[in-house]
Backbone as CSV, one residue per row, in Angstrom:
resi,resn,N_x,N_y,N_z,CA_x,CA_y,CA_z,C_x,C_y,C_z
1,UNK,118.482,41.086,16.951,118.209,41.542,18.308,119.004,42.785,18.666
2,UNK,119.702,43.392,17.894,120.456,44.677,17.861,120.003,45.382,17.048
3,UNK,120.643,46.767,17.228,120.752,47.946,16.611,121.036,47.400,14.817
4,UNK,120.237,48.259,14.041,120.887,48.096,12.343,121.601,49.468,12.553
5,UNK,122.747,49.220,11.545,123.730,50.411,11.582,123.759,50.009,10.238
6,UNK,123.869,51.139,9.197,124.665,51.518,8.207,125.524,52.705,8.585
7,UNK,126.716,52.326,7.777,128.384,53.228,8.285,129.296,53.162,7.122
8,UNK,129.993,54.423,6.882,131.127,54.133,6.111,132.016,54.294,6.698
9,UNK,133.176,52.880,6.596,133.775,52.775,7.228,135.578,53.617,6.412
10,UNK,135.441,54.335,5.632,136.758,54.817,5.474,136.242,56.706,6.146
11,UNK,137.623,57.125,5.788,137.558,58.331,6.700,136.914,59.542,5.901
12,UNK,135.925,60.402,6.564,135.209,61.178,5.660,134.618,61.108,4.364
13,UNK,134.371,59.787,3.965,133.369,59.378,2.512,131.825,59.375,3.310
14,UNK,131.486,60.093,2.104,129.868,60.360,2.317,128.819,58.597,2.290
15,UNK,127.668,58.755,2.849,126.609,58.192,2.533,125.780,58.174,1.576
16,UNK,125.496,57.402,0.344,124.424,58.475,-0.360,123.433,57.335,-1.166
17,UNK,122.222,57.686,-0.812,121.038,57.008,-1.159,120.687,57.613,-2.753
18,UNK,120.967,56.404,-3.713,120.273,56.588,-4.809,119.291,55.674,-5.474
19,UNK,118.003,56.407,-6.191,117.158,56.089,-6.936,116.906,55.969,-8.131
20,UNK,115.950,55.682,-8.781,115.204,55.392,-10.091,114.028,56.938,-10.352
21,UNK,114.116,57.880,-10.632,113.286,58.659,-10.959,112.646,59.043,-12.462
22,UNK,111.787,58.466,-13.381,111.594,58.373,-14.573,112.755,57.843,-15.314
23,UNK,113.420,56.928,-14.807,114.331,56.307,-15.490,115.623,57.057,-15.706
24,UNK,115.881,57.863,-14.856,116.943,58.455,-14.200,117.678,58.154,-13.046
25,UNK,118.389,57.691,-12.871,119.554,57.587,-11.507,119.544,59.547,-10.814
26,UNK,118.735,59.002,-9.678,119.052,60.374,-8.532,119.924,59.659,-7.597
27,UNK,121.224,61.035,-6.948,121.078,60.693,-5.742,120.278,61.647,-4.734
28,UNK,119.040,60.841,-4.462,118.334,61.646,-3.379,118.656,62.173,-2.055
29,UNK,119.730,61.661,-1.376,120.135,62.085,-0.099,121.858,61.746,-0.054
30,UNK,122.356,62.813,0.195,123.905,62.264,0.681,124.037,62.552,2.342
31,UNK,124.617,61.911,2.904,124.785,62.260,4.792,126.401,62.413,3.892
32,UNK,126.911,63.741,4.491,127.919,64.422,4.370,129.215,64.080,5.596
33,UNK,129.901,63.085,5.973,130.742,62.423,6.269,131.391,63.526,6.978
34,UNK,132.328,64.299,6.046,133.142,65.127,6.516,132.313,66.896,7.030
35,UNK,131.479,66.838,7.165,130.780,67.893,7.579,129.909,67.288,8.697
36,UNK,129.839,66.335,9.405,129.594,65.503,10.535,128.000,65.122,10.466
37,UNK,127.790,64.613,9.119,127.031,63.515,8.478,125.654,64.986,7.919
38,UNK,126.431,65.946,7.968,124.915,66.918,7.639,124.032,65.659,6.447
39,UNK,123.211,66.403,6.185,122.002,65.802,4.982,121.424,66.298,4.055
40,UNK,121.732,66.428,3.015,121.886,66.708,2.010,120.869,66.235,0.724
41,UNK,119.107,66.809,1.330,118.279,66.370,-0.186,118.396,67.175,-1.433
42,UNK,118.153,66.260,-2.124,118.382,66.468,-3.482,116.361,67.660,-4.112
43,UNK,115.718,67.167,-3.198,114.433,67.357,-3.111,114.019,67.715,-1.833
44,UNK,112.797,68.358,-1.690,111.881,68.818,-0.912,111.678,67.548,0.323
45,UNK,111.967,68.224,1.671,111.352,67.377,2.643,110.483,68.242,3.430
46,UNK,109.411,66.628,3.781,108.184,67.149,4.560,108.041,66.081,5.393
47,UNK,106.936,66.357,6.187,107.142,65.493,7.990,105.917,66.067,8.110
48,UNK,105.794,65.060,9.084,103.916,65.304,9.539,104.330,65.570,11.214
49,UNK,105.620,65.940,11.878,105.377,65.899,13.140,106.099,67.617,12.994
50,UNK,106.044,67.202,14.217,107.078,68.435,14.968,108.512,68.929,14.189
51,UNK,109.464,70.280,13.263,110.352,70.067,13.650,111.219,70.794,14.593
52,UNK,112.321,70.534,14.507,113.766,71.387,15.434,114.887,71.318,15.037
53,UNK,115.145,72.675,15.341,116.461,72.648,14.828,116.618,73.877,13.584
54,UNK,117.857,74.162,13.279,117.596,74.990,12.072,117.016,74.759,10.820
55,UNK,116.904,75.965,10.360,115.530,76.105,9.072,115.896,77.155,8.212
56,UNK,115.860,76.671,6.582,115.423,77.868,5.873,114.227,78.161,5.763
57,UNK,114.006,79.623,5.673,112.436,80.249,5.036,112.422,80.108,3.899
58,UNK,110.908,79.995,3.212,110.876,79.839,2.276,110.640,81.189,1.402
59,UNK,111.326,81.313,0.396,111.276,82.974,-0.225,109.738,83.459,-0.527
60,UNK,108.623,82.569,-0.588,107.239,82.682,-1.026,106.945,81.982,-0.276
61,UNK,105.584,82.538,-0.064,104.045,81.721,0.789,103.084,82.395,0.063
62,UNK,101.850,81.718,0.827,100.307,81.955,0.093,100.049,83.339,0.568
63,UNK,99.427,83.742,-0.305,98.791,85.128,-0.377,97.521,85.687,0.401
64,UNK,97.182,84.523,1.332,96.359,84.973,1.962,96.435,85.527,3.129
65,UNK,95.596,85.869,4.223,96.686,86.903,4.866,96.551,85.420,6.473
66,UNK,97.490,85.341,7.097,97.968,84.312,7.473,98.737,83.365,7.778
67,UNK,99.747,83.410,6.023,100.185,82.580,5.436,101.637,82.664,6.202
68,UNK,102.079,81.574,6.243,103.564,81.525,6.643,104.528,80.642,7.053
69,UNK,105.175,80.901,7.573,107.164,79.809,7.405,107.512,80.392,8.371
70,UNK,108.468,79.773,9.558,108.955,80.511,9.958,109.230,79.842,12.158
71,UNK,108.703,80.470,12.947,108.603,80.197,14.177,107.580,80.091,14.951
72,UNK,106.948,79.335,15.174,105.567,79.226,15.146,105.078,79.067,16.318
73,UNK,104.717,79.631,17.479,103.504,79.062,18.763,102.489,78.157,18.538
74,UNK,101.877,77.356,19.300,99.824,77.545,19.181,99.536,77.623,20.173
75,UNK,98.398,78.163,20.286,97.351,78.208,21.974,98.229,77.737,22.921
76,UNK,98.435,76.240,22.415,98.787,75.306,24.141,99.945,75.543,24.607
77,UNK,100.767,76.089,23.556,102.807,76.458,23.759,102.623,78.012,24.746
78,UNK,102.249,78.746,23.866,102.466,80.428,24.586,101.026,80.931,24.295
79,UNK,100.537,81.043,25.191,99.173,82.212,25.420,98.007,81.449,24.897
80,UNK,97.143,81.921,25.114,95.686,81.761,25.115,95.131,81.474,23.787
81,UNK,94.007,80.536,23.667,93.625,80.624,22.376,92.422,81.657,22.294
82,UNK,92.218,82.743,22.767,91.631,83.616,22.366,91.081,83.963,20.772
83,UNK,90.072,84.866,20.615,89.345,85.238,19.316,90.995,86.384,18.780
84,UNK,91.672,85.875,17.498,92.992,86.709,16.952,92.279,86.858,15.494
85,UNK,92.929,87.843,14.506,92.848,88.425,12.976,93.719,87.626,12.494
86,UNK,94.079,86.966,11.683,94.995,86.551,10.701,95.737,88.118,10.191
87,UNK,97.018,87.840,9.690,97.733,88.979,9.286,98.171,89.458,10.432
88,UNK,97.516,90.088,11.467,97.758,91.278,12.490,98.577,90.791,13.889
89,UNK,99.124,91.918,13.930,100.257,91.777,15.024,99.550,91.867,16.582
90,UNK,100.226,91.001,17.509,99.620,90.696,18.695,100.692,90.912,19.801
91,UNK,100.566,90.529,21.035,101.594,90.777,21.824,100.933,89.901,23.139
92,UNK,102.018,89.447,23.876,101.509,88.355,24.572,101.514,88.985,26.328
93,UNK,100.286,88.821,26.926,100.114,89.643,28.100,100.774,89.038,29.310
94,UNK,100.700,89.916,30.277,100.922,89.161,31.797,100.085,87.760,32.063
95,UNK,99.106,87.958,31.615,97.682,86.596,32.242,97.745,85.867,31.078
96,UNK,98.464,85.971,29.960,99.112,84.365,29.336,97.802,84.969,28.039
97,UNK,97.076,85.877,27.586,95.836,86.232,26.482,97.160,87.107,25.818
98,UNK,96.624,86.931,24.013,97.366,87.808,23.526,96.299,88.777,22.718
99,UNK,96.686,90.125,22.690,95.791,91.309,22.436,97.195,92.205,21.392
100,UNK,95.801,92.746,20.857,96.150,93.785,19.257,97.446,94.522,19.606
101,UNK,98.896,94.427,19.537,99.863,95.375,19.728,99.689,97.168,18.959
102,UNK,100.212,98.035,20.186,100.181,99.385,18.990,101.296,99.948,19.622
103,UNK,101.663,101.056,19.072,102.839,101.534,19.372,102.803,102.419,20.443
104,UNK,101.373,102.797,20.428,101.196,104.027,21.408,101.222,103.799,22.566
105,UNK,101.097,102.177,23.445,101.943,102.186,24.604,102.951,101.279,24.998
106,UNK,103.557,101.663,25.803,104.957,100.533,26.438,104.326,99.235,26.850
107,UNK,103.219,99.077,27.234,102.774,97.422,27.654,102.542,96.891,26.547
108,UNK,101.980,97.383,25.261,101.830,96.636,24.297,102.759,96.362,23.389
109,UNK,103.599,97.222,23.217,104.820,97.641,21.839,105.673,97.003,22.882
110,UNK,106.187,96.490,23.915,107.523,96.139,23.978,107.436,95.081,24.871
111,UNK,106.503,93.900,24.718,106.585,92.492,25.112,107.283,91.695,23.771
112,UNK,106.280,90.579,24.193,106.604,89.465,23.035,105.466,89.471,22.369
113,UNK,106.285,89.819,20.789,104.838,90.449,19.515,104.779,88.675,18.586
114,UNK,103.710,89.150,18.212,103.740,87.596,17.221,102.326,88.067,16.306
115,UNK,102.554,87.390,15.031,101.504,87.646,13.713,100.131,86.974,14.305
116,UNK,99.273,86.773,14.133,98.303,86.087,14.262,97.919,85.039,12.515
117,UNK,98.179,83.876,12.605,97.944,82.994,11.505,95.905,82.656,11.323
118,UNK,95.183,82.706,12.267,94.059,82.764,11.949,93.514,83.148,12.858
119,UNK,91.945,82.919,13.409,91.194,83.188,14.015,91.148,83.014,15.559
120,UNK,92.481,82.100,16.139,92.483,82.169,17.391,94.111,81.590,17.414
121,UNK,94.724,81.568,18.393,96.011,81.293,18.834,96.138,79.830,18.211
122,UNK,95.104,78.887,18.549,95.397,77.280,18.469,95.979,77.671,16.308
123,UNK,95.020,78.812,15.771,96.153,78.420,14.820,97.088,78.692,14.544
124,UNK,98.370,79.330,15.441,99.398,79.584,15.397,99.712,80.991,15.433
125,UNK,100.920,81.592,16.361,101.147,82.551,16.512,102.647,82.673,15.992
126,UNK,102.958,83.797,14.666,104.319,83.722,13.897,104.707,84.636,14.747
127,UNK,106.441,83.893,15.548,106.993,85.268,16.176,108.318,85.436,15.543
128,UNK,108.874,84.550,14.690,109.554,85.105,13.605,109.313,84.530,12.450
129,UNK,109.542,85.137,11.247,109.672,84.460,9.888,109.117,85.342,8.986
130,UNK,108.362,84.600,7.805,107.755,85.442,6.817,106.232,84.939,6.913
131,UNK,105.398,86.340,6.592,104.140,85.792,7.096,103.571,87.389,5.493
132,UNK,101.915,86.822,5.396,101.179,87.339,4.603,100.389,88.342,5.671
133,UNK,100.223,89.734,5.463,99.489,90.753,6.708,97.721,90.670,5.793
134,UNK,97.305,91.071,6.345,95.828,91.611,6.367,95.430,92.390,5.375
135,UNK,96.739,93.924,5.741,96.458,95.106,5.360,98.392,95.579,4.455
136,UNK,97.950,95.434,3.292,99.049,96.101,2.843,100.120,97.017,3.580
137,UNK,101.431,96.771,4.355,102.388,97.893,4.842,102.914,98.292,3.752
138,UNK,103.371,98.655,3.117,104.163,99.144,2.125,105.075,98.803,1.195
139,UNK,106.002,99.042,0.541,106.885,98.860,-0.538,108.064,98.098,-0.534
140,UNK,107.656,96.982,-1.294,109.119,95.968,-0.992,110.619,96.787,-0.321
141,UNK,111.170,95.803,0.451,112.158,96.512,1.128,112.511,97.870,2.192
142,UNK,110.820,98.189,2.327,109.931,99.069,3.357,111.138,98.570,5.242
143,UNK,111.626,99.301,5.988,111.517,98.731,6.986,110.316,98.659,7.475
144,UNK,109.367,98.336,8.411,108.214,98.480,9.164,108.751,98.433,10.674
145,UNK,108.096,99.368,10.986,107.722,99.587,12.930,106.193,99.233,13.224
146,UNK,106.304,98.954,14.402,104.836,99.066,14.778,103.971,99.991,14.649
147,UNK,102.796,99.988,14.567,102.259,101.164,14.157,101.236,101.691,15.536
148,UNK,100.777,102.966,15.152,100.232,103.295,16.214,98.679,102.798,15.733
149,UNK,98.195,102.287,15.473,96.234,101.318,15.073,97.131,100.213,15.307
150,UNK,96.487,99.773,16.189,96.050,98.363,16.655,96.118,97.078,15.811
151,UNK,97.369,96.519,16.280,97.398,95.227,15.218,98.142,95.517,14.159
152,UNK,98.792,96.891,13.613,99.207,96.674,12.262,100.910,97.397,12.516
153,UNK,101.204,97.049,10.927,103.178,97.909,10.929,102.942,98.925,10.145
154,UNK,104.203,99.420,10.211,103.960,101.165,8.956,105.269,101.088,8.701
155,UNK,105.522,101.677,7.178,106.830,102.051,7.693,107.657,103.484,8.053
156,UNK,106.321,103.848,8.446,106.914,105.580,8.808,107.058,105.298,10.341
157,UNK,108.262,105.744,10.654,108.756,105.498,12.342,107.670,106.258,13.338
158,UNK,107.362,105.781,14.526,106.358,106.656,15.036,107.332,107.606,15.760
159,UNK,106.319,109.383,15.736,107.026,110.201,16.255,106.728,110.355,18.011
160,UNK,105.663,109.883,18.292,105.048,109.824,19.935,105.186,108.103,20.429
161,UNK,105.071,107.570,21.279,105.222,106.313,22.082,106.094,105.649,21.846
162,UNK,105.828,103.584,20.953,107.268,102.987,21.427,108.054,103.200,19.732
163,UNK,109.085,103.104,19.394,109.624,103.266,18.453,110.255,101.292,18.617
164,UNK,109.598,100.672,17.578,110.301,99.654,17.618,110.242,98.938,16.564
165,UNK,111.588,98.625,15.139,111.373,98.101,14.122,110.905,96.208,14.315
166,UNK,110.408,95.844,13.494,109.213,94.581,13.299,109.473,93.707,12.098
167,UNK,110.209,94.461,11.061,110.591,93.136,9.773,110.872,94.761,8.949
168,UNK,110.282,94.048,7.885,110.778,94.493,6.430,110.041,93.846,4.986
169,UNK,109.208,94.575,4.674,108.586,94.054,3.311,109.097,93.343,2.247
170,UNK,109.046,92.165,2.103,109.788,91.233,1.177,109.170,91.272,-0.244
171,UNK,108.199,91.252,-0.498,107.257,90.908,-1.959,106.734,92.110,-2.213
172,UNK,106.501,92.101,-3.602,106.233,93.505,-4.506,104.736,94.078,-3.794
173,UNK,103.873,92.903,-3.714,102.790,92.883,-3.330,102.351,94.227,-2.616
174,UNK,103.727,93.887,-1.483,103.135,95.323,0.004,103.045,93.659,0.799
175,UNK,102.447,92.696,0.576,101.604,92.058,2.065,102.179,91.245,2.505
176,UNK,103.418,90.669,1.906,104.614,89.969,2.264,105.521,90.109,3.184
177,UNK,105.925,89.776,4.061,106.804,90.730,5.086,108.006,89.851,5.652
178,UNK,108.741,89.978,6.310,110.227,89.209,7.353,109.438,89.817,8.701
179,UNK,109.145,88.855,9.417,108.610,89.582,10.763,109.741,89.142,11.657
180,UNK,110.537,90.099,12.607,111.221,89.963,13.410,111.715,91.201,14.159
181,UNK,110.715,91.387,14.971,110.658,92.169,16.099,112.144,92.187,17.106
182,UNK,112.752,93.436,16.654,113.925,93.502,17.320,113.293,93.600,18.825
183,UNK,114.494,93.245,19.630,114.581,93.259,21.507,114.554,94.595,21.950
184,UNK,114.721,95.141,21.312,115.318,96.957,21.618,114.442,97.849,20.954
185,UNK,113.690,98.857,21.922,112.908,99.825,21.406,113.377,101.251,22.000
186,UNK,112.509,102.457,21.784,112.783,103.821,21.528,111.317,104.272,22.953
187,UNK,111.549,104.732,23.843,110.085,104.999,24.240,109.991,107.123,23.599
188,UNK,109.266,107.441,22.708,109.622,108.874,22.322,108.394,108.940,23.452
189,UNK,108.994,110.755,23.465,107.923,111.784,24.531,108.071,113.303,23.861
């Protein structure tokens, strides 16, 4: 009629769950005692809900353009599920719709930008992480800015409107990217 508790009861000794894996002893999970029970898999975890909290990215995703890890919206969290491109960069309006970001003006280049993951918001809008683009930006380790066409990055800085860096090309590919739209932009004239 109570709580189950498992506890170790001496000072800072870990927890640690071990298994049978092809006739191998794993330990699959240690809760880290003296690091205030962090958790510690030995293997890949996955969850079918929601998570929170901190995260690594994963160094690879799928190649399609879409693809991604990272910070994620949908429709019902931030903005509209409107008709969006997979790959292409968006920006989220006054009336809650998100539309094609470009550099060439201040309402679009310097809100809140986010990737488009498919065909409308409900499938997710990346506003940070690593995501697969559409359209090739350029050369691993490329910075990218917004670009002045609609929806896409470059990495040549623009010389007219908003000046504002957006990630950085991760994969040899070109279509791989770190999307993370700095707070701070350039308005040129």
């Amino acid at each position: 009629t109570s709580d189950f508790i498992i506890k170790s009861a001496e000072n800072n000794k870990d927890i640690i769950f071990r298994g049978q894996d092809g006739g191998a002893t794993i330990t699959a999970l240690t809760l880290d005692m003296s690091e205030g029970g962090k958790a510690i898999f030995a293997g890949d975890v996955s969850a079918s809900g929601v998570f929170e909290g901190n995260r690594k990215l994963h160094k690879t995703i799928g190649e399609s353009a879409g693809d991604a890890d990272g910070d994620i919206v949908y429709g019902g969290d931030i903005g509209s599920a409107g008709s969006t491109t997979a790959g292409t960069v968006y920006y989220l309006k006054s009336d809650g719709a998100w539309t094609q970001a470009d550099s060439d003006s201040t309402d679009t280049a310097t809100g809140l930008l986010a990737v488009a993951l498919g065909a409308n918001s409900n499938a997710g809008m990346l506003l940070r992480g690593t995501v697969t683009m559409n359209v090739d930006p350029g050369t691993i380790g490329d910075k990218l800015y917004l670009s002045g066409t609609a929806g896409r990055v470059t990495p040549t800085a623009p010389t007219t409107g908003v000046a504002r860096l957006v990630g950085y090309v991760v994969d040899s590919s070109g279509y791989q990217i770190y999307f993370n739209p700095d707070n701070t932009w350039v308005e040129l004239t």
